[in-house]
C-alpha positions as CSV (number, residue, x, y, z in Angstrom):
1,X,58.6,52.1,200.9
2,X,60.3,49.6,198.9
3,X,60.8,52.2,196.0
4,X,62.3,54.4,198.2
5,X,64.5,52.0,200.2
6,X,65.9,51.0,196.2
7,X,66.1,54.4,195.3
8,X,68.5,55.1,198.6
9,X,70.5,51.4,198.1
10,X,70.7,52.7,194.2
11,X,72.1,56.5,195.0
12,X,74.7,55.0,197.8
13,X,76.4,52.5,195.4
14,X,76.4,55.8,192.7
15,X,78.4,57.4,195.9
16,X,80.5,54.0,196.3
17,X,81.2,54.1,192.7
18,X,85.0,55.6,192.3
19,X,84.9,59.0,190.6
20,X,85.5,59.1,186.8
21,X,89.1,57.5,185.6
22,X,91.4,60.5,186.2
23,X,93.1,58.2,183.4
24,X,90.6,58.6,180.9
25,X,92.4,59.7,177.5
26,X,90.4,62.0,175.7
27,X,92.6,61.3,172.4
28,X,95.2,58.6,171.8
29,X,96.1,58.5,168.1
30,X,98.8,57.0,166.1
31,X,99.7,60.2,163.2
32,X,102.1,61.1,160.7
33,X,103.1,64.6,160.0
34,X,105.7,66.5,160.1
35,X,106.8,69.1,163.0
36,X,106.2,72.1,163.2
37,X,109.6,74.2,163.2
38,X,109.0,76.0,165.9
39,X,111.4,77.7,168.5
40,X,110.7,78.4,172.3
41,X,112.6,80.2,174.8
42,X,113.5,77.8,177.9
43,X,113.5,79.6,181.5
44,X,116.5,81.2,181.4
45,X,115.7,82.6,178.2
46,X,117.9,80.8,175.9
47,X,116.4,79.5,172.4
48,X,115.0,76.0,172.0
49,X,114.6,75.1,168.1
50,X,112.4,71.9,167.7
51,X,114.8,71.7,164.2
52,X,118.4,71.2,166.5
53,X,116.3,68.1,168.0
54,X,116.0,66.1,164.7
55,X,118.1,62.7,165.2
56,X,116.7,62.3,168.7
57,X,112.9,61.1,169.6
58,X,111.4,64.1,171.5
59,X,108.3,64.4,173.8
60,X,106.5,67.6,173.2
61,X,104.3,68.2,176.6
62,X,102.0,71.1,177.0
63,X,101.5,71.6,180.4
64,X,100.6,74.4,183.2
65,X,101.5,74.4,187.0
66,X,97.9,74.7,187.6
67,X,96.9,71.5,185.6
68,X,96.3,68.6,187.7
69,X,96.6,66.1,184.8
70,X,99.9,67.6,184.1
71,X,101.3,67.4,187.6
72,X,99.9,63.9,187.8
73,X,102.3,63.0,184.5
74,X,105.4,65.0,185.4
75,X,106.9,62.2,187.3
76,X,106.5,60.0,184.6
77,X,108.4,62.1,182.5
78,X,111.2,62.7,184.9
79,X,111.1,58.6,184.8
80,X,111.5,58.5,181.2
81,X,114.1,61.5,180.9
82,X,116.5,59.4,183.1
83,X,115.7,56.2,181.5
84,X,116.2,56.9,177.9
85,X,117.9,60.3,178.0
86,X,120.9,58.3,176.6
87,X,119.5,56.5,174.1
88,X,118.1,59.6,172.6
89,X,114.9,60.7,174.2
90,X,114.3,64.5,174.7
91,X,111.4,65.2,177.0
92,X,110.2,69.1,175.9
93,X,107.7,70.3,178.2
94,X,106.0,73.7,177.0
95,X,104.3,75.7,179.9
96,X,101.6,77.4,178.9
97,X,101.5,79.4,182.1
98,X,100.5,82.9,182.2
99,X,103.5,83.3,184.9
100,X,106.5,84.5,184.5
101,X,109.5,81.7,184.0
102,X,111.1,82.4,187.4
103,X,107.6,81.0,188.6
104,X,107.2,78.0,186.3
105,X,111.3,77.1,187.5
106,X,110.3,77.6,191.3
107,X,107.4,74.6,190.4
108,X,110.2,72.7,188.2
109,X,112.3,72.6,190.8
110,X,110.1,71.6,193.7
111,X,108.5,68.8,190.9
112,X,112.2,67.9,190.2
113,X,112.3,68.4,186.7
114,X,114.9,67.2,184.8
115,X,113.9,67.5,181.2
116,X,114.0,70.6,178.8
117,X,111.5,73.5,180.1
118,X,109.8,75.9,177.8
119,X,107.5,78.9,177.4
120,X,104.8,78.7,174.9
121,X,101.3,79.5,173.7
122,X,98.0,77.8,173.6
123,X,98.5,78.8,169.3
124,X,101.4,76.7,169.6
125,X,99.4,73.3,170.1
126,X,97.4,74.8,167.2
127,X,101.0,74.5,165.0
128,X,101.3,70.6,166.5
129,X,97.8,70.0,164.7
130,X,95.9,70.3,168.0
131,X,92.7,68.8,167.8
132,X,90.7,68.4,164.8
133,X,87.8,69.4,167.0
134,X,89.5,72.7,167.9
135,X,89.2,71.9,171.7
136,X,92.8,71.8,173.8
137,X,93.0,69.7,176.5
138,X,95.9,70.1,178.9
139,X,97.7,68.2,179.0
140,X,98.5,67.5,175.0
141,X,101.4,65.9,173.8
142,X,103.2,65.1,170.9
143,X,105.9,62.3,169.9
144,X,108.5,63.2,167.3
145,X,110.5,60.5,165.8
146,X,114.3,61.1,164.5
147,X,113.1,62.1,161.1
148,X,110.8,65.1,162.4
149,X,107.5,63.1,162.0
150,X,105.2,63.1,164.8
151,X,104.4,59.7,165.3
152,X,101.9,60.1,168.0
153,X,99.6,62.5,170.5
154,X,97.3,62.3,173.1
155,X,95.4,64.1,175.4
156,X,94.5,63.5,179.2
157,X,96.0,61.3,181.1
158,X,97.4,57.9,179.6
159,X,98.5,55.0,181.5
160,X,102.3,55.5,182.4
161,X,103.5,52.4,180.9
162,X,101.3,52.0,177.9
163,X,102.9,55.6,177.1
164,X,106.6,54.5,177.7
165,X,105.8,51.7,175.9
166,X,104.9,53.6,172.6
167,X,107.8,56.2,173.3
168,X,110.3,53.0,173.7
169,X,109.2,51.4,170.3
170,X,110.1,54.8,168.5
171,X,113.7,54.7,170.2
């Protein structure tokens, strides 16, 4: 009986216990490489070249509107876009939604957005350097410094202010 009574007092703290760390980063690494040149199309349909960005410190996000994560980060990034906008800081966030833009702007809009939108392709996380694993986590994002060099990615959630944190020191 007293097995069994340790067994239940053992499975209800399990049940107690909160669930895994929604914060958990799956990978947080400082890099250095150069960005891809690559060029999106934002929702309206007008051309976004990574190249025109050089001289500012851009955030590439890959995202979906069906990603949890994402949604979880977006305010964050809307925090950051007014914060540092003037100092330099481009906030790109690359959809990689099967829907069509109207949809992915009808989501921006209710999210209220205010940083660069694009359309892209889960081979264009493959162009960032992805992961050396070949796995892609959503969301993955890339920090570019002035010169073109990203300077850092991650993927998963990452504490808001460690992250602003690492995007202020490349300002």
């Amino acid at each position: 009986m007293k097995k069994l009574f340790g067994l239940i007092l053992a499975f209800a703290g399990l049940m107690l216990l909160p669930a895994a760390d929604a914060a958990v980063v799956t990978q947080d690494a400082k890099v250095d490489r150069p960005a891809p040149a690559l060029t999106f199309k934002d929702l309206a349909g007008k051309k976004v070249s990574l190249a025109s960005l050089k001289g500012k410190v851009v955030v590439v996000d890959f995202w979906a509107t069906w990603c949890e994560p994402c949604k979880t980060e977006i305010p964050g990034y809307i925090e950051l876009q007014k914060k540092y906008g003037a100092e330099g800081l481009v906030i790109v966030g690359v959809s990689l939604d099967k829907k069509k833009p109207a949809a992915v702007q009808k989501f921006a809009d209710e999210m209220g957005m205010n940083y660069t939108l694009v359309m892209g392709a889960i081979e264009d996380v493959d162009k960032f350097g992805g992961d050396p694993n070949g796995d892609i986590v959503l969301p993955t994002t890339f920090l570019i410094n002035r010169a073109g060099r990203i300077i850092h990615q991650k993927q998963g959630l990452m504490d808001h202010a460690k992250y602003e944190a690492i995007v202020k020191s490349a300002l």
